[in-house]
C-alpha positions in Angstrom: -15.0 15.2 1.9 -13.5 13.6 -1.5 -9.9 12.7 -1.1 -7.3 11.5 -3.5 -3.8 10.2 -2.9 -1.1 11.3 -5.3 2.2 9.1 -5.6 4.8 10.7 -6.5 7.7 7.8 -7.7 11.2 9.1 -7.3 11.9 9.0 -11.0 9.8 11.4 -11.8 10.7 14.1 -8.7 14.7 12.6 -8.4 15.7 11.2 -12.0 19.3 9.8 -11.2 19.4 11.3 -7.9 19.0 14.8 -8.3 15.7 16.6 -7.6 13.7 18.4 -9.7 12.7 21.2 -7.6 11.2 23.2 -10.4 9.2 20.3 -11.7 7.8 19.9 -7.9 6.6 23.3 -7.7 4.4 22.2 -10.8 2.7 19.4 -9.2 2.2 21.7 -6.3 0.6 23.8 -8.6 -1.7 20.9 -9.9 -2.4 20.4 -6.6 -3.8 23.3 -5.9 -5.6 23.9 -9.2 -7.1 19.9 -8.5 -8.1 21.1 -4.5 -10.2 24.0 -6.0 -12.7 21.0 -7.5 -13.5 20.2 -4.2 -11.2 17.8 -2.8 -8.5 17.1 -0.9 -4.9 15.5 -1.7 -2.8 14.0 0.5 0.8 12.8 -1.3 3.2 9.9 -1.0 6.5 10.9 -2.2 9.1 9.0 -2.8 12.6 10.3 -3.0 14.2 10.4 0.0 16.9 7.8 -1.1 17.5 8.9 -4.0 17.9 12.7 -2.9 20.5 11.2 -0.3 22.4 9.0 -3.2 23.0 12.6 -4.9 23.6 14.7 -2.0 26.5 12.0 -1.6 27.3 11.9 -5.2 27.4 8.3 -5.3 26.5 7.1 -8.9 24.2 4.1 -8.5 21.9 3.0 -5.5 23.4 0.3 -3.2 22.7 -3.0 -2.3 23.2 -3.2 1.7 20.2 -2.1 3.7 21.8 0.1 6.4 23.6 2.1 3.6 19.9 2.7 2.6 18.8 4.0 5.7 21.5 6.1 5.8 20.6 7.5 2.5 16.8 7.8 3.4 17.7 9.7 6.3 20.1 12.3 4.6 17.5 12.3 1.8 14.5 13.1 3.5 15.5 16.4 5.3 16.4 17.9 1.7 12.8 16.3 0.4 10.8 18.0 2.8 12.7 21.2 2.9 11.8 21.5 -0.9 8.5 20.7 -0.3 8.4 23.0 2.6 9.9 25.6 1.0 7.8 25.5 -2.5 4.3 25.3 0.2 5.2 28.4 1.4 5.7 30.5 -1.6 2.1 29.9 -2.2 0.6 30.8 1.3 0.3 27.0 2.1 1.5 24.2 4.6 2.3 20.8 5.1 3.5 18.1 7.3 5.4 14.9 7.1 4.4 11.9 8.2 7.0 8.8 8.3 5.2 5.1 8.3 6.1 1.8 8.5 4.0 -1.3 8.1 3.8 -1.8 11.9 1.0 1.5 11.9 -1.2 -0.4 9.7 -0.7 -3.9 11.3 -1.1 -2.8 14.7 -5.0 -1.9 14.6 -4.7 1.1 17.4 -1.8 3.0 15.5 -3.6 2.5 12.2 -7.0 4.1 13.8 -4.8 6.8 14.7 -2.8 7.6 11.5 -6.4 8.1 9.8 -7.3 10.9 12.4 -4.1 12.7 12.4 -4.4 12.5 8.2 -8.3 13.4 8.4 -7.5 16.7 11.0 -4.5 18.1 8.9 -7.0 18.0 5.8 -9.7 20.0 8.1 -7.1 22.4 8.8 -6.3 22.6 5.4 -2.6 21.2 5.5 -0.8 19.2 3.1 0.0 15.4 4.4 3.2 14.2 2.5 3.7 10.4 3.7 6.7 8.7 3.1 7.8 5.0 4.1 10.4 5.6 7.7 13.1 4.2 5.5 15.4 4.5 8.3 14.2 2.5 10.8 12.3 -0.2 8.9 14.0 -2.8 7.0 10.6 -4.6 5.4 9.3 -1.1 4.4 12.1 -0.7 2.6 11.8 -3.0 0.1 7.9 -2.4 -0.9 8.4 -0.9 -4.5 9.2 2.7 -4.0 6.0 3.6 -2.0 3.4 2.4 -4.5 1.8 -0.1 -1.9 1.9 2.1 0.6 0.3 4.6 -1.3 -2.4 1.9 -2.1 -2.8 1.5 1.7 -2.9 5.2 2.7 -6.0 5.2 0.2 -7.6 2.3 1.9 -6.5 4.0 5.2 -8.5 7.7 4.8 -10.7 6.2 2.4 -9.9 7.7 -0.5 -11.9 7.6 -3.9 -9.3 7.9 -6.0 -5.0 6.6 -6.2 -3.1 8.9 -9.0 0.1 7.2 -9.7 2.7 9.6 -11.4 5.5 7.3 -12.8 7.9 7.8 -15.6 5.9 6.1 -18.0 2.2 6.9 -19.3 0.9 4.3 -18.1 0.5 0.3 -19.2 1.6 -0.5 -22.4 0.6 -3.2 -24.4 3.2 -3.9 -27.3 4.3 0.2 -26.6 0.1 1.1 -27.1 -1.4 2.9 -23.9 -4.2 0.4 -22.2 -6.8 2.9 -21.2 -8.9 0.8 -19.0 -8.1 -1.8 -17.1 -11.5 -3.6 -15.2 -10.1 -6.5 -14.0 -6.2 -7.3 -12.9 -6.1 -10.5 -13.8 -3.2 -12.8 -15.3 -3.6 -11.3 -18.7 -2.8 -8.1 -17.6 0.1 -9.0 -14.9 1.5 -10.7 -18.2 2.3 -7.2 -19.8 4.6 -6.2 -17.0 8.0 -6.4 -18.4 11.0 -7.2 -15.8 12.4 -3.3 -14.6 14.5 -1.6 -12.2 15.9 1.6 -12.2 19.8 2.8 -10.8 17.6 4.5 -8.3 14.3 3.3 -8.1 12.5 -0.3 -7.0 9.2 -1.8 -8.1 8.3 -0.7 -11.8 4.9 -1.4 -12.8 4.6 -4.9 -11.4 4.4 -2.9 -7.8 2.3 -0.2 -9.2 0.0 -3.3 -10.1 -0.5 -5.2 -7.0 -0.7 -1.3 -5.6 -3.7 -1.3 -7.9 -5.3 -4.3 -6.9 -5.1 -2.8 -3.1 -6.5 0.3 -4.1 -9.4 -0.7 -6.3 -10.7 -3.4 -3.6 -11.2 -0.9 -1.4 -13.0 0.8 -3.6 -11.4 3.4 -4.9 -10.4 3.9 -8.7 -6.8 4.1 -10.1 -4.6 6.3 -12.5 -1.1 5.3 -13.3 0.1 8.6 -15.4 3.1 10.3 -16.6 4.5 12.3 -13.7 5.9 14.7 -15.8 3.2 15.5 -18.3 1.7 19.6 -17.7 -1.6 19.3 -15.1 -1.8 15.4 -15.0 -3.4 15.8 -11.8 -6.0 18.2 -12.2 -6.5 16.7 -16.0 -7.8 13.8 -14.2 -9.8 15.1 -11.2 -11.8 16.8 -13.7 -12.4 13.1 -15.7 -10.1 13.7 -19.0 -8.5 10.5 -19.8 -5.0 9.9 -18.7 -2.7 7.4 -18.3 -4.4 4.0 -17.6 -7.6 4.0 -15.7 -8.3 0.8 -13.3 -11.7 0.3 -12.3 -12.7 -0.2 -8.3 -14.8 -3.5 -7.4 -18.6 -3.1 -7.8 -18.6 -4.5 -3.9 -16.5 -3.7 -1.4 -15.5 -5.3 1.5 -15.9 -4.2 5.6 -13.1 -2.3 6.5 -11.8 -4.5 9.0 -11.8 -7.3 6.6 -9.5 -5.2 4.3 -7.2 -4.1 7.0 -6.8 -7.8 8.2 -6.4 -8.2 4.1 -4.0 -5.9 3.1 -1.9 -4.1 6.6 -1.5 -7.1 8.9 1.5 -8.9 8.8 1.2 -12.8 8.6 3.0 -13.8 11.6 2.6 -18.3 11.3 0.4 -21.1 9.4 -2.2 -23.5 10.7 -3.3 -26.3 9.1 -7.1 -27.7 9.2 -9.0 -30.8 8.2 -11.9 -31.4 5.8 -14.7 -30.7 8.3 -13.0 -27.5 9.4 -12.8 -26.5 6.0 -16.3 -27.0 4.9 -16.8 -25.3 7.3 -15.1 -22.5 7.3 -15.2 -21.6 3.7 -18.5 -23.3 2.9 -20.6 -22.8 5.3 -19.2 -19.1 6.8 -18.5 -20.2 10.4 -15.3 -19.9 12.4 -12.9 -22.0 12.8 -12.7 -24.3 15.9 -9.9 -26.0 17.7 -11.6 -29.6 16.8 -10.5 -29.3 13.5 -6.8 -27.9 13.5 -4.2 -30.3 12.3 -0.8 -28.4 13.0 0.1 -25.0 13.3 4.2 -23.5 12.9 5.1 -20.2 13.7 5.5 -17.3 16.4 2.8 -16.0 16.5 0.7 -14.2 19.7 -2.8 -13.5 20.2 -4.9 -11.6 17.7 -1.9 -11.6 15.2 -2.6 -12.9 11.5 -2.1 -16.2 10.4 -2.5 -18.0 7.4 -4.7 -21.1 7.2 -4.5 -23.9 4.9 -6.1 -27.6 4.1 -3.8 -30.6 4.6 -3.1 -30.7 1.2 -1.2 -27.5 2.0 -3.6 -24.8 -0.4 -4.0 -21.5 0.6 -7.3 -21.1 2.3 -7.2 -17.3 3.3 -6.1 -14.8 6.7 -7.2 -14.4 9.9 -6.8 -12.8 13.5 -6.0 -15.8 15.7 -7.5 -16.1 19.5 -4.4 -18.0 20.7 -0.7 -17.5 20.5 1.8 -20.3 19.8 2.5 -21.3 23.4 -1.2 -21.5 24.2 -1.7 -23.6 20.7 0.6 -26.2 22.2 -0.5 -26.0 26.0 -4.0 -26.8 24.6 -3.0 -30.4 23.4 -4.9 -31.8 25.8 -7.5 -29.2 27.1 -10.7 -28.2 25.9 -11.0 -24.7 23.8 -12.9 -22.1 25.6 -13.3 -20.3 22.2 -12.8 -20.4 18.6 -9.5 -20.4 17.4 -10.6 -17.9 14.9 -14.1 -16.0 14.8 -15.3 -15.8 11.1 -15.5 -12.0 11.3 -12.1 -11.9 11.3 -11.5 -14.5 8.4 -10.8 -13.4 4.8 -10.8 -16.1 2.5 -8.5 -16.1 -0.5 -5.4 -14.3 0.2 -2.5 -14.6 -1.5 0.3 -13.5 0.5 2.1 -10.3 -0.7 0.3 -10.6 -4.0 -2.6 -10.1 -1.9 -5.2 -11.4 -4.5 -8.3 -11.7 -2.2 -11.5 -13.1 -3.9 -13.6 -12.1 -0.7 -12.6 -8.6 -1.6 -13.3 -8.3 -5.3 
């Protein structure tokens, strides 16, 4: 089964709060025309803040995190009633589904969220994702869904990530870039400094959404939301927006979840040998060579792992927490302190530039 995620930003569907219902009974339209190709869409729309700003009639988005929630959860009752609504004039359903970054971090939860997704496309039904604004006080603060979008495609293994924004796409000096084939600093450097009244992230999230998406090999669109049939336009190959390429090899899935969903939760520091090691020579990392470690962090949580010139080495699921770190001062380790299956070299944290995974 081919699937796509569409993003919808909320300044295309909510432009200064107020909802466009008739323009999101277009793109349910595309949709559908897009679906009769052969695949299957599941949307992350954002929104639900800005629907709740305007239901309010407050003039600008605020700055305090609980008034957010608030909004989010106003918001997203009036989101999904539109989407509801405009579904069912066309004979169709979907279903909502609220994350935060704890489903992807915690392996079981994530494992889950891909078979619920997966059945309600076997049945046929719509999934609309949005971040659980109002609960979550990380999520809330992504970039106005565009990394989570990146990880839902990584999640259900997506082959493609459509980003509908309010611009066509990256602009170089105001002139469309068509094809992007490798993020590097050249092409971070274009991103001009944005934020909207209403709206977070601009297109420096939609590009570290990009690098997420193309490293787990899937390809990337960032369009104009409201241009006729952008959707479908592009299912069917016809250049739109700005195309970014996916990596010729892609990583094992675990290694991109421990990449991209798990939350780094301390640091440990290594010596030389342990480096070589480690990075050189592809084995795990043993308790002989650790040099300090800072952090709470438990048993198979993420960590980040660095020489003792303090560089970033890469990620990995840890086989000790804290407590048992320090209680093993002066006792042998029964095991590694982390297996090199679940290593990742490379990571940048939040940026998320991963060298293992290009």
């Amino acid at each position: 089964m081919r699937k796509i995620v569409v993003k919808i930003g909320s300044s295309v569907i909510a432009p200064e709060g107020k909802l466009d219902s008739a323009l999101l009974g277009r793109i349910v339209d595309d949709i559908f025309t897009a679906e009769k190709e052969g695949i299957k869409i599941v949307l992350v729309s954002s929104g639900a803040i800005a629907c709740g700003i305007g239901a309010l009639g407050y003039k600008k988005k605020p700055s305090d995190v609980h008034s957010l929630m608030a909004f989010s959860s106003l918001g997203q009752i009036q989101l999904m009633n539109i989407y509801a609504g405009q579904f069912k004039k066309r004979k169709k359903h979907c279903a909502q589904i609220l994350l935060t970054w704890d489903n992807f971090d915690d392996r079981k939860r994530f494992l889950n969220a891909r078979h619920t997704i997966n059945k309600l496309l076997d049945m046929g039904v719509t999934p609309i994702i949005n971040e659980n604004d109002a609960v979550s006080f990380d999520e809330i603060r992504f970039g106005d869904n565009d990394r989570l979008a990146a990880m839902a495609a990584d999640l259900i293994g997506a082959q493609s990530l459509i980003i509908l924004s309010d611009v066509k796409g990256l602009l170089d000096n105001g002139k469309l870039v068509k094809a992007v084939y490798n993020i590097d600093s050249n092409i971070i450097g274009l991103v001009k400094k944005e934020k909207g009244k209403l709206t977070a992230g601009g297109m420096a999230a939609k590009l570290e959404a990009a690098k997420i998406a193309v490293s787990s090999g899937a390809k990337v669109i960032i369009a104009a939301g409201r241009d006729k049939a952008v959707i479908s336009r592009a299912v069917k190959g016809e250049q739109v927006g700005t195309l970014f390429s996916p990596v010729d090899k892609i990583a094992k899935a675990k290694k991109r979840w421990i990449a991209f969903s798990k939350k780094i939760k301390g640091k440990i520091y290594i010596d030389d040998g342990a480096k070589e090691a480690l990075i050189n020579q592809g084995k795990s990392l043993l308790g002989v060579g650790l040099v300090k470690f800072e952090g709470e962090f438990k048993k198979k949580d993420a960590v980040e792992i660095y020489d003792k010139e303090e560089n970033i080495l890469g990620c990995g699921l840890i086989n000790y927490s804290y407590e048992e770190l320090k209680e093993h001062k002066t006792k042998k380790f029964e095991k590694e302190i982390i297996h090199r299956d679940n290593f990742v070299k490379n990571i940048k944290f939040q940026g998320r530039v991963n060298e293992e995974l290009r």
